[in-house]
Phi, psi and omega in degrees: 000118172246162185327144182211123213268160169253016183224169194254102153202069178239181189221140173217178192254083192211149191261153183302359179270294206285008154267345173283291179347311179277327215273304174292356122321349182217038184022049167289074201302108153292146169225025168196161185186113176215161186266146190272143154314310205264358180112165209080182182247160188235111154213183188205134210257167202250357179240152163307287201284357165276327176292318184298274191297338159286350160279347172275330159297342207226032198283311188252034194221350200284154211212098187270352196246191237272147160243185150251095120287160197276141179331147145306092175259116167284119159330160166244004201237120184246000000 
């Protein structure tokens, strides 16, 4: 049986084109998606088992040790 990660979340060293790319190919729902500061994509898959196959696909592009992402700027106009 294998192992199924508990978070939707990875950063991989890959460009935000070529992770849309794959996830639509393989029909793989994004639900959240940024370019890293330190390089690579941040995405978040919109399911555990759509994150789960997409790590596997992308398995050998996944960026296990620490990133730089960009600060969070939240709209002030609601």
């Amino acid at each position: 049986m294998q192992d199924i990660k508990i978070t939707r979340a990875m950063n991989v060293s890959l460009s935000e084109q070529q992770v849309r790319q794959l996830c639509q190919n393989n029909s793989l729902r994004i639900s959240a998606i940024e370019q890293l500061v330190s390089g690579g994509t941040h995405v978040v898959l919109l399911t555990i088992q759509e994150a789960d196959d997409a790590r596997h696909l992308m398995r050998t592009a996944i960026i296990t040790g620490k990133v730089k992402r960009s600060p969070f700027m939240h709209s002030r106009h609601r």
